[in-house]
Backbone as a ProteinNet text record, in pm:
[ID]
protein_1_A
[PRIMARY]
XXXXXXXXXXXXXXXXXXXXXXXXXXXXXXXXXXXXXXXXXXXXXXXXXXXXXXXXXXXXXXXXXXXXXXXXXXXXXXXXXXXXXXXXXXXXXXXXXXXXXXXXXXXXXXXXXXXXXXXXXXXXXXXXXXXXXXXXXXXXXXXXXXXXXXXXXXXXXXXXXXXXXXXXXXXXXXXXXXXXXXXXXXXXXXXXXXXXXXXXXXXXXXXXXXXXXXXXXXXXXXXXXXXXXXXXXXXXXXXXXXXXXXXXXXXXXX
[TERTIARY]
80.9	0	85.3	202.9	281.5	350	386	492.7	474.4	328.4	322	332.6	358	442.8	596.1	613.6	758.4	829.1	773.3	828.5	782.9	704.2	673.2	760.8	815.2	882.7	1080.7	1075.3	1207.7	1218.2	1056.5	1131.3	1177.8	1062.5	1152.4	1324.9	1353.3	1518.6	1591.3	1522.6	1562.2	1510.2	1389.1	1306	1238	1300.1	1176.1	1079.9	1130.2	990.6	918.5	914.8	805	700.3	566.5	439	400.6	450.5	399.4	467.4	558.7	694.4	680.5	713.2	661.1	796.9	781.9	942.3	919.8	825.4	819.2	783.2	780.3	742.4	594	567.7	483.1	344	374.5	300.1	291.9	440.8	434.2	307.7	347.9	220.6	54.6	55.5	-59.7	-99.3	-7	-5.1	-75.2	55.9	20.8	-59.8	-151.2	-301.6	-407.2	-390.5	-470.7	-449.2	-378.1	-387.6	-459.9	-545.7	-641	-559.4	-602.7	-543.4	-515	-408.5	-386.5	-473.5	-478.3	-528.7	-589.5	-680.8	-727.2	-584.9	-564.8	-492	-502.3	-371.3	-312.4	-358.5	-383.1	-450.1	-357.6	-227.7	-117.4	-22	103.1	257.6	315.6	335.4	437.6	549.1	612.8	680.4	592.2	597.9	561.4	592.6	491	539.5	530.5	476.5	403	545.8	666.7	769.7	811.3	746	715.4	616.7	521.3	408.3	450.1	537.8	573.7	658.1	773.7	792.4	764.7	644.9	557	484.5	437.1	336.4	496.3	639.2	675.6	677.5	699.6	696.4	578.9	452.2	315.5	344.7	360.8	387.5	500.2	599.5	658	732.2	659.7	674.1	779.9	903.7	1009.4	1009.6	1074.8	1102.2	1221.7	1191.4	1238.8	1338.5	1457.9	1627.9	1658	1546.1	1585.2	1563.3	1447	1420.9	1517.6	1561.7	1629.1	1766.4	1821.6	1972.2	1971.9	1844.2	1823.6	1746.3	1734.8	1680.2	1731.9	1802.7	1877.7	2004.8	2039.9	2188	2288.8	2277.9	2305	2367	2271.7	2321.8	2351.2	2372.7	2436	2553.1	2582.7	2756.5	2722.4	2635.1	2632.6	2671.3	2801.8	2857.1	2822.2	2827.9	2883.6	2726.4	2599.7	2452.1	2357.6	2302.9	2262.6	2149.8	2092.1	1998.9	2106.7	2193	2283.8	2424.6	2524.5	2675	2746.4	2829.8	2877.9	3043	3004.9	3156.8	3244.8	3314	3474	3443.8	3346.5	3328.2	3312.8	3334.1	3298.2	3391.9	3482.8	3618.1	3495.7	3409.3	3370.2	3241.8	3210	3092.6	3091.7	2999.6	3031.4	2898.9	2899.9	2843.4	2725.5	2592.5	2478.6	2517.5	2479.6	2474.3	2385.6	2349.5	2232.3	2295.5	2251.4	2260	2179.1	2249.5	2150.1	2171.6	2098.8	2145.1	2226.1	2373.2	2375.4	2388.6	2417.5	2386.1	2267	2216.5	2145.9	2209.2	2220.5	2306.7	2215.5	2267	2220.5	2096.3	1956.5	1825.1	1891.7	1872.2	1852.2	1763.4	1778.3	1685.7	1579.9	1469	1304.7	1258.5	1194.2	1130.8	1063.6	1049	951.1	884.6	779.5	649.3	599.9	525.8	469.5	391.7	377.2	298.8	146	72.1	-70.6	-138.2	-217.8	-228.1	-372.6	-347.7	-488.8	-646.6	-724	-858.1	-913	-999.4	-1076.5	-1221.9	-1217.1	-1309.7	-1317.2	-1218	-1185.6	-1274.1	-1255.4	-1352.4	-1384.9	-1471.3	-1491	-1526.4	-1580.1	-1669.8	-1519	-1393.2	-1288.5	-1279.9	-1224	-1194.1	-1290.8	-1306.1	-1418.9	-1357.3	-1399.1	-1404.6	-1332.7	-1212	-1182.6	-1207.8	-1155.5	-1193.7	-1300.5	-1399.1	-1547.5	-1555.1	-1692.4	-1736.6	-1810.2	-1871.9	-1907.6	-2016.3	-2158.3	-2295.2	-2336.6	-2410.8	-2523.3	-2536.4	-2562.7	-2633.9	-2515.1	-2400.2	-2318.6	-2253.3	-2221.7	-2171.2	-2124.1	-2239.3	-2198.4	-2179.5	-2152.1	-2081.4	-1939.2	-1847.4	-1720.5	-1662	-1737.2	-1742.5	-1806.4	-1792	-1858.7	-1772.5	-1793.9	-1777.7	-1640.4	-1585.4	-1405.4	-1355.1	-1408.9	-1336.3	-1324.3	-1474.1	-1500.2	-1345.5	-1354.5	-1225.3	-1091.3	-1078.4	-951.7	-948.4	-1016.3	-1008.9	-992.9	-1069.3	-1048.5	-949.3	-879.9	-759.2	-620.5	-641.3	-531	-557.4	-730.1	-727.6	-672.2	-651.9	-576.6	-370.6	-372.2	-220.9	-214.2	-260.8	-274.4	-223.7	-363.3	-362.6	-196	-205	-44.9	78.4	33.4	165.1	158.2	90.8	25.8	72.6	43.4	72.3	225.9	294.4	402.8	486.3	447.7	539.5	532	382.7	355.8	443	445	541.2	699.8	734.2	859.6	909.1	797.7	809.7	831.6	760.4	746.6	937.6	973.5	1116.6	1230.2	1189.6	1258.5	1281	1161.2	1114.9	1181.6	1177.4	1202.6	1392.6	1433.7	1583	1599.9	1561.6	1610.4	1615.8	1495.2	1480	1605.8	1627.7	1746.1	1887.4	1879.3	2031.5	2014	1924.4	1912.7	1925.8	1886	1916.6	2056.6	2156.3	2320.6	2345.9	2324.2	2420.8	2410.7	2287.7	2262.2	2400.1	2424.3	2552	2534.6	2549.1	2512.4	2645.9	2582.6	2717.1	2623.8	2733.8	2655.9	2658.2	2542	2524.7	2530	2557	2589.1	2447.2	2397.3	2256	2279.5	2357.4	2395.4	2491.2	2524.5	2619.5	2747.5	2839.6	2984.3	3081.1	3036.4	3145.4	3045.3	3148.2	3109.2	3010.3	3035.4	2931.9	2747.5	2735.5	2619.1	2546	2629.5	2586.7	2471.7	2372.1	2248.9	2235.5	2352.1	2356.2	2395.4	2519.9	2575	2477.7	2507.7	2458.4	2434.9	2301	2228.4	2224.9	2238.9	2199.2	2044.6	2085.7	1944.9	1816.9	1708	1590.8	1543.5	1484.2	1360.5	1329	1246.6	1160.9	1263.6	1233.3	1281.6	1210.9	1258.5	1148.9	1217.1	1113.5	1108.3	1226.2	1126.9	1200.6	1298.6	1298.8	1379.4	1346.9	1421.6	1369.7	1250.3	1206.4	1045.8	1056.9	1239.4	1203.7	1303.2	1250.1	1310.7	1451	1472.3	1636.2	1667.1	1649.1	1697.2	1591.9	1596.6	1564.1	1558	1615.8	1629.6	1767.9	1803.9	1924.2	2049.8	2145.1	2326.2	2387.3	2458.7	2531.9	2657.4	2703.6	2853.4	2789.6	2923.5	2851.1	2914.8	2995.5	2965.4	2904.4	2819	2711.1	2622.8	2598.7	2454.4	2504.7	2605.3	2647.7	2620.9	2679.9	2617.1	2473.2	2372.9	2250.4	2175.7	2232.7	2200.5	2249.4	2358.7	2412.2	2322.3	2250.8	2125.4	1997.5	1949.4	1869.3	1900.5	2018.7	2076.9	2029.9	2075.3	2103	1947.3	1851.9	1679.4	1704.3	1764.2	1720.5	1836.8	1982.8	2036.8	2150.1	2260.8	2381.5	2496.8	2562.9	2687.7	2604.2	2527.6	2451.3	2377.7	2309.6	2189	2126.5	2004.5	1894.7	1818.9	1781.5	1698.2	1577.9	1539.4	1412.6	1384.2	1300	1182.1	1203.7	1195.6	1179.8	1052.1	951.6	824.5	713.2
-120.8	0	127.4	147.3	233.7	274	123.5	125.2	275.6	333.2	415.2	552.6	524.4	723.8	689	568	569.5	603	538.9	579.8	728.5	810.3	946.9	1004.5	932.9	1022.7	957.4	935.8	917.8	995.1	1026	1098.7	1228.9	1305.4	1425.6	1439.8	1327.8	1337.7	1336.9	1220.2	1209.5	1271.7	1330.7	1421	1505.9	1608.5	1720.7	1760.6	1793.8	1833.2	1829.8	1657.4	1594.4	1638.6	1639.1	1654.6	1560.9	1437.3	1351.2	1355.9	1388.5	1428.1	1475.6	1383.1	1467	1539.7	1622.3	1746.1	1795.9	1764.1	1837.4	1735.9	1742.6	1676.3	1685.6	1817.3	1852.4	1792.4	1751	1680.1	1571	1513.2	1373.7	1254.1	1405.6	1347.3	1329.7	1457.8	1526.6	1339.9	1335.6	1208.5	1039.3	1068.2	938	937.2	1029.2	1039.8	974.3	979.6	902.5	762.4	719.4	557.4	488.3	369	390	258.6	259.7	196.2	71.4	16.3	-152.1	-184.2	-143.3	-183.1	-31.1	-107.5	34.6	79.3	183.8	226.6	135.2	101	19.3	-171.8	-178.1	-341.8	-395.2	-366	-438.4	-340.7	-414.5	-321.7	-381.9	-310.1	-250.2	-233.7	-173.2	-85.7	-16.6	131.6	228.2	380.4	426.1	625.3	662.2	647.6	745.5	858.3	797.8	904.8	1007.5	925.7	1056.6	1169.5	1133	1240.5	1276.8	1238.5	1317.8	1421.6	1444.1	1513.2	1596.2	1610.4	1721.7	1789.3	1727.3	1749.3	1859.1	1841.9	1939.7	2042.3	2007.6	2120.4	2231.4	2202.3	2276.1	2330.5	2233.5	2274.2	2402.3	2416.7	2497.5	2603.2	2545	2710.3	2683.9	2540.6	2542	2453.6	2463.6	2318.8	2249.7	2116.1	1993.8	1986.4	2024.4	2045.4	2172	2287.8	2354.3	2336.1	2306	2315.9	2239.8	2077	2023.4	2075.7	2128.3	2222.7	2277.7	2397.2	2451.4	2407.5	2338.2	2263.3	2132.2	2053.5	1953.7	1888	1938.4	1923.4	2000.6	2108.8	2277.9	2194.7	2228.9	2181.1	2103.5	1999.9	1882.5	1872.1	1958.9	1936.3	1844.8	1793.3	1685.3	1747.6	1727.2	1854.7	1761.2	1644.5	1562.6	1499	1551.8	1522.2	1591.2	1540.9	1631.9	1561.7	1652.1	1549.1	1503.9	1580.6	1547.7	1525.9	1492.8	1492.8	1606.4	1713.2	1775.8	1698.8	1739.2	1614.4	1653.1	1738.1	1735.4	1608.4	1576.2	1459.6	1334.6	1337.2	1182	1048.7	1083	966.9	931	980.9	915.1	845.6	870.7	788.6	625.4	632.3	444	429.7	297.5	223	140.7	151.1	110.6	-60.4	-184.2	-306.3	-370.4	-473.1	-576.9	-751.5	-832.8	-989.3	-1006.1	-1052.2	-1099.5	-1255.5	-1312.8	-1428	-1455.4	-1531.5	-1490.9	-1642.8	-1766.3	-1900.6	-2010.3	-2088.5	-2142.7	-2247.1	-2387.3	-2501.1	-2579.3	-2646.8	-2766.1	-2814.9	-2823.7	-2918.2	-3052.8	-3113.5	-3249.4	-3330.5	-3488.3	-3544.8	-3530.2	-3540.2	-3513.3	-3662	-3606.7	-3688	-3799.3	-3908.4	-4013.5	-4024.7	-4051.5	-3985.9	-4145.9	-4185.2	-4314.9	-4375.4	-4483.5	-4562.3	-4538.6	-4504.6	-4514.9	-4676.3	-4648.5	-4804.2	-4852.6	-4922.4	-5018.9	-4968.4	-4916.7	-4930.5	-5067.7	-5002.2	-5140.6	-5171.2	-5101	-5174.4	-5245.6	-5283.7	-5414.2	-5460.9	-5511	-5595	-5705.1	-5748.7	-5887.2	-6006.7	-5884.9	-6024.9	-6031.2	-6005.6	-6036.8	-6168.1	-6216.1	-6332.1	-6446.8	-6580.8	-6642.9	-6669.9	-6636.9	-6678.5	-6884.2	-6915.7	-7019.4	-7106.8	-6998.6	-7097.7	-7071.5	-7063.8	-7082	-6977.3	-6911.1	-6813.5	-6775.7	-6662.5	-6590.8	-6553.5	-6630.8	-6615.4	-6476.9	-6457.5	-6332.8	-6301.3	-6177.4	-6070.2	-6094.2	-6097.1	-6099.1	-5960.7	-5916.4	-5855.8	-5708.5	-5675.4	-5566.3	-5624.6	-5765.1	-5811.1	-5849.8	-5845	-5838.6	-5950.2	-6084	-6206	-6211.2	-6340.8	-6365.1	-6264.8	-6316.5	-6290.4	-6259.7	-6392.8	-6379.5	-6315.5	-6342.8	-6223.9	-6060.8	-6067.8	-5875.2	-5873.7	-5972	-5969.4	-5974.1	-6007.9	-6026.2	-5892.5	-5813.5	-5692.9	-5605.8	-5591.2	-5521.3	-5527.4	-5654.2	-5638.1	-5612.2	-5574.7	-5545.2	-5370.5	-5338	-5188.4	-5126.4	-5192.8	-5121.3	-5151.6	-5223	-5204.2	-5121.5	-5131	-5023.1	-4872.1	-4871.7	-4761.2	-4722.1	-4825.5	-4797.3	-4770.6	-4864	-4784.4	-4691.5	-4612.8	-4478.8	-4360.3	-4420.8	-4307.2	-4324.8	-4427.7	-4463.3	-4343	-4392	-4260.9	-4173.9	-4119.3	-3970.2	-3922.9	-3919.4	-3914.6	-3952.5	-4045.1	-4031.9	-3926.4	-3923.2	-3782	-3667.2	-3630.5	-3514.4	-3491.5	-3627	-3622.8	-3569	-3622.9	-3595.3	-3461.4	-3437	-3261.2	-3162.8	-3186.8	-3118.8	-3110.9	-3180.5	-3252.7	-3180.5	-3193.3	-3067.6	-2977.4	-2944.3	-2781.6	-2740.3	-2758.9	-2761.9	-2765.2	-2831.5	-2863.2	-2758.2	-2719.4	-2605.5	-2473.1	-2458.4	-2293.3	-2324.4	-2439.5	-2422.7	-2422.4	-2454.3	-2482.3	-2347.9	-2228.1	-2097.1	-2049.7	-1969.1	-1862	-1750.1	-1622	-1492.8	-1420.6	-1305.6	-1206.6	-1069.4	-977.9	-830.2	-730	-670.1	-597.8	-436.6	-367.4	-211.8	-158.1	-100.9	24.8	109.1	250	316.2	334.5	445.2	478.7	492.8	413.1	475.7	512.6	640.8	748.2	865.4	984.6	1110.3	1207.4	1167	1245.6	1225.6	1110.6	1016.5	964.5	970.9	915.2	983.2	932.5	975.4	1044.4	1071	1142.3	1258.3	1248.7	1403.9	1484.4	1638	1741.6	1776.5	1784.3	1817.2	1654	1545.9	1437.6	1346.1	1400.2	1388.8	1426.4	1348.8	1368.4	1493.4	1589.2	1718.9	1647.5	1549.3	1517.2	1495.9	1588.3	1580	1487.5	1316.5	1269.9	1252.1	1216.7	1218.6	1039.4	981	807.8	785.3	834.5	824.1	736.8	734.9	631.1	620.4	739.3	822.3	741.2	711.4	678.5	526.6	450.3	304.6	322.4	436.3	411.1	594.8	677	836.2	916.4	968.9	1113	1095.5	1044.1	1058.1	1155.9	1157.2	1203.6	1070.8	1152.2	1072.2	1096.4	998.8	1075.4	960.3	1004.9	876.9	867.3	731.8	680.1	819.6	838.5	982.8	1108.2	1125.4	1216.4	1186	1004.1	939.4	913.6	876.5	835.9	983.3	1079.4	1210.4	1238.8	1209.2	1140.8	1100	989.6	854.7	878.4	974.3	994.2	1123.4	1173.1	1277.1	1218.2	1128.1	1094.6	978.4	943.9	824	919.7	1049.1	1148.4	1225.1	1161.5	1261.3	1331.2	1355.2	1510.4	1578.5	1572.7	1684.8	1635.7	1727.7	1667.4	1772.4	1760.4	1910.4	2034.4	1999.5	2129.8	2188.3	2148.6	2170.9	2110.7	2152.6	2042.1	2028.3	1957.7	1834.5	1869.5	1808	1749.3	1771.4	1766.6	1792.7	1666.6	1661	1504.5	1457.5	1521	1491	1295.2
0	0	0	66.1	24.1	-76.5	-131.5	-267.6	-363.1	-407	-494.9	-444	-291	-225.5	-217.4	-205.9	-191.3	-305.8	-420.5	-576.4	-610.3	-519	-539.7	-491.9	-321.4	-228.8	-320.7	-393.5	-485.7	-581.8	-618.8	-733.2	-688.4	-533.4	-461.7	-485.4	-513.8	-472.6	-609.6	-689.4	-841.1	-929.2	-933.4	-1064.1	-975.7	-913.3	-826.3	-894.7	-1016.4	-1124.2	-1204.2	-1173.5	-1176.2	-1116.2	-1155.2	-1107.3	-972	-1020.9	-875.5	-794.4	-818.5	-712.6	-596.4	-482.8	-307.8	-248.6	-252.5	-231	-81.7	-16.4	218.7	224	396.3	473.7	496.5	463.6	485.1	348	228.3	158.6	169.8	204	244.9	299	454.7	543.9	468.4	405.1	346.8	269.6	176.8	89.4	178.2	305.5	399.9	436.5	448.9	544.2	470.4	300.2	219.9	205.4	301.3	231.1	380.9	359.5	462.5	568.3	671.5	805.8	749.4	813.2	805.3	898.9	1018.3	1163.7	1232.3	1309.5	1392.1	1518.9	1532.8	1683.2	1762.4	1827.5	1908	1894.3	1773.5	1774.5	1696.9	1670.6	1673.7	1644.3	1639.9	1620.9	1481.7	1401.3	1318.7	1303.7	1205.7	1148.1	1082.9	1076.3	1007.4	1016.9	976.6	932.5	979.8	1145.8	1301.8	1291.6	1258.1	1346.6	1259.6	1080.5	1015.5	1054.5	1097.3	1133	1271.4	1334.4	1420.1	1422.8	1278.9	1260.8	1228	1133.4	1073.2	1220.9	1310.6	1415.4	1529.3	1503.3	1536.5	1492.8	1338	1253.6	1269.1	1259.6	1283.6	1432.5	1534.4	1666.9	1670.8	1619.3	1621.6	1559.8	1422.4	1360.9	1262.2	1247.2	1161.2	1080.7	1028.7	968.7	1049.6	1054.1	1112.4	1178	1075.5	1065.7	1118.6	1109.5	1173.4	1325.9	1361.8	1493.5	1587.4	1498.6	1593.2	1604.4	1511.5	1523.2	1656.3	1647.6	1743.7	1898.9	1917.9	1996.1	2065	1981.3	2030.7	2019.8	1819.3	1777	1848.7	1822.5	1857.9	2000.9	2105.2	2261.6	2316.1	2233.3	2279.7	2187.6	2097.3	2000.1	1969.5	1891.5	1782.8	1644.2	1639.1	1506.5	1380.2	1352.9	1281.5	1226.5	1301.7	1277.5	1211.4	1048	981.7	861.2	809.1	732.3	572.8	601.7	454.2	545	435.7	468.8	372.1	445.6	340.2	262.3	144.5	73.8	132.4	202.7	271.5	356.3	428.5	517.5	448.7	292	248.3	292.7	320.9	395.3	499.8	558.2	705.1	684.6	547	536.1	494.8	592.8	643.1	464.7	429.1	355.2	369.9	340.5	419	310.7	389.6	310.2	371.2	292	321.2	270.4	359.7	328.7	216.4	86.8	25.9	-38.5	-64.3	-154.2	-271.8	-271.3	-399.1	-445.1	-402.7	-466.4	-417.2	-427.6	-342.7	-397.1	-264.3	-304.5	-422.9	-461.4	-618.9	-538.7	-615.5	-537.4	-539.2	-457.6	-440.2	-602.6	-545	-648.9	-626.4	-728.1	-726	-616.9	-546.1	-447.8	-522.4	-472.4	-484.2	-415.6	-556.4	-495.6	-458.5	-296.3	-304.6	-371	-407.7	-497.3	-450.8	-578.1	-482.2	-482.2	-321.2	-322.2	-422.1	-444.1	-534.3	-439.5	-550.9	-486.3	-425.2	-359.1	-296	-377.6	-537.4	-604.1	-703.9	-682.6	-787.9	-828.3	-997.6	-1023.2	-987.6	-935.4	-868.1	-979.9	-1094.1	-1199	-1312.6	-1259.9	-1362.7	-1376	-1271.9	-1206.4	-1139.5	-1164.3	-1087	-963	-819.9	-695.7	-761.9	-660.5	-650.2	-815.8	-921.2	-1043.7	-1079.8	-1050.5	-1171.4	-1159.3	-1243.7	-1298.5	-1199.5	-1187.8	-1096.8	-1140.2	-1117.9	-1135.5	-1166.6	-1265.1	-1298.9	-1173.6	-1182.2	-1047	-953.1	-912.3	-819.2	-868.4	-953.1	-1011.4	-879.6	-819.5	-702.9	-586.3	-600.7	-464.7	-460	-390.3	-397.6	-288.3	-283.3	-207.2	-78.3	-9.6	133.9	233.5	384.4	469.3	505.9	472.4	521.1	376.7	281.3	193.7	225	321.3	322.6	450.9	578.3	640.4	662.9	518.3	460.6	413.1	342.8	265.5	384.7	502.6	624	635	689.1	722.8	622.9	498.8	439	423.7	425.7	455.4	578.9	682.4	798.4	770.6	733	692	561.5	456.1	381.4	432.9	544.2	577.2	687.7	765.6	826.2	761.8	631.3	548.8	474.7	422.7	436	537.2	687.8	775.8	769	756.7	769.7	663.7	552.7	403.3	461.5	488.4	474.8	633.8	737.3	854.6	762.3	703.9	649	550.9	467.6	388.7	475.2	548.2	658.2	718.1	760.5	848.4	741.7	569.2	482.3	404.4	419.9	385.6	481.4	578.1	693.9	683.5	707.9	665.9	539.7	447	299	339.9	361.2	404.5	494.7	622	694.1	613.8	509.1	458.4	362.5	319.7	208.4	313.9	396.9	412.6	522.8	551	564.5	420.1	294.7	205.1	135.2	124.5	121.9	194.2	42	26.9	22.1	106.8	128.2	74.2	20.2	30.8	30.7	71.6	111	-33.3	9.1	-118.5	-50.9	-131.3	-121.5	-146	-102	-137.9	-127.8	-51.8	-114.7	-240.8	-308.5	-409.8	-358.2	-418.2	-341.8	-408.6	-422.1	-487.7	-444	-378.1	-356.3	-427.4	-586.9	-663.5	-688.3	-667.6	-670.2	-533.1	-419.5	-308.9	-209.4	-218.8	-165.4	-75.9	23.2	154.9	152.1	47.2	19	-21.7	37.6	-2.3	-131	-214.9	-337.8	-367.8	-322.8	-312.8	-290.3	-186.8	-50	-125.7	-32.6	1.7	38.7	-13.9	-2.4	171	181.6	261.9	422.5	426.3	595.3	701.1	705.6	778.7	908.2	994.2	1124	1149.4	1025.6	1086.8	989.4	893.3	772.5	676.3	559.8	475.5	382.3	371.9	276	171.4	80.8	-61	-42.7	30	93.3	139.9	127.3	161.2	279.3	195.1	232.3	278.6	363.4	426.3	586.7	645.5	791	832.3	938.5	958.4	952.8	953.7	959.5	1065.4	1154.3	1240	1270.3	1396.5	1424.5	1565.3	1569.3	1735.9	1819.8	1840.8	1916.3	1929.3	1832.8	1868.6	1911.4	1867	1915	2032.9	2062.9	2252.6	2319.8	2316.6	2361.4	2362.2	2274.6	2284.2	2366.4	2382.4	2480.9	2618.4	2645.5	2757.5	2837.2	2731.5	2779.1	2849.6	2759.4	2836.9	2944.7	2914.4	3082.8	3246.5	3184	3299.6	3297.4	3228.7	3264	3218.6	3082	3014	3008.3	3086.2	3030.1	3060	3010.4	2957.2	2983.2	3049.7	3058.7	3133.5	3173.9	3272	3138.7	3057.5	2977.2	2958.6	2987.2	2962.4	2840.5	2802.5	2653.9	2670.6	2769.7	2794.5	2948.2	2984.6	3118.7	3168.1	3310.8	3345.7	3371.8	3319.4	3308.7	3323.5
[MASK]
++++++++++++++++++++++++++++++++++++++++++++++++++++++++++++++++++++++++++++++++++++++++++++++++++++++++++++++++++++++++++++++++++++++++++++++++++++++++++++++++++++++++++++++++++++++++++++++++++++++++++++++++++++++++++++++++++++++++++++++++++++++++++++++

């Protein structure tokens, strides 16, 4: 249900002027508000866009846009120098490489299973053959012998049937057993998603995403912020301490 804002919220970055093209945050949302609920509020958890609309809901709340407010508000006072919605290129040496596991052989299938024999119906013709040699009288024709014949047939339908449960439980142990040996003999190697070279790379400045989002990731990949583990540890070391950090405070201990 998203797929057709995400290829909108790309072209913000790759064709701004394009018509369908979502270039704010502020249309974004406008956009996300039209696609209708997976689930009602709180009747299950996700992944999703809430922390996009929470960015917009500062934005309205306070008058800026996004990047600015948090500069001023939370980058700014805590010296997170190195935290930004872009990277400027003198900093490209420090940009780390986003990658993903992907598949790249899957081991040889095995041989095609054998498949069990199916067993013989139990409606044999009775008028093929005469019972013990002779012929088998007119009108018998829908009977399929006496008494100990019907018990003899019973009893080869319950072994029948045991060997039956028997395959199908062996099949099951055997299926199970591939499967297992197929995802060890699965060969991964990592794949690159961003661009890596300075001129092309999605993060750098005139690169980037229009869409200033709150969670990042508008066009599957770009528009959140960038940072290093030491600005995010300065971060994290704010709220360890309730809000504030070097004798400034973040946040309220509310």
């Amino acid at each position: 249900r998203f797929i057709p804002l995400i290829e909108r919220s790309g072209l913000g970055r790759t064709a701004p002027s394009d018509p369908r093209a979502i270039t704010t945050l502020e249309q974004w949302c406008d956009e996300l508000a039209k696609v209708p609920l997976r689930s009602q509020p709180g009747a299950e958890w996700f992944y999703s866009y809430s922390h996009d609309v929470v960015g917009r809901v500062v934005e309205v709340a306070s008058g800026q846009r996004l990047d600015a407010f948090l500069q001023r508000r939370v980058l700014g006072p805590l010296r997170m120098v190195d935290t930004a919605f872009e990277v400027p290129p003198e900093k490209w040496d420090r940009v780390a490489g986003m990658y993903k596991r992907v598949e790249a052989a899957a081991s040889e299938e095995g041989a095609a299973e054998d498949k069990p024999q199916e067993a013989e119906g139990d409606d044999e013709d009775c008028n093929a053959e005469a019972r013990d040699g002779e012929q088998a009288p007119v009108g018998e024709a829908a009977q399929c012998g006496d008494a100990g014949a019907e018990e003899h047939a019973d009893s080869q339908q319950e072994e029948q049937n045991a060997g039956e449960q028997e395959l199908s439980d062996q099949k099951d142990e055997e299926e199970e057993g591939e499967q297992e040996e197929e995802e060890e003999n699965v060969e991964y190697e990592l794949k690159r998603l961003d661009k890596p070279d300075v001129i092309s790379n999605e993060w750098i400045v005139g690169n980037t995403s229009p869409i200033l989002a709150g969670g990042g990731s508008v066009d599957a990949m770009t528009g959140g912020l960038v940072s290093t583990a030491a600005d995010y540890s300065r971060f994290c070391l704010m709220l360890l301490k309730k809000g504030e950090l070097d004798g400034i405070r973040i946040l309220r201990p509310e």
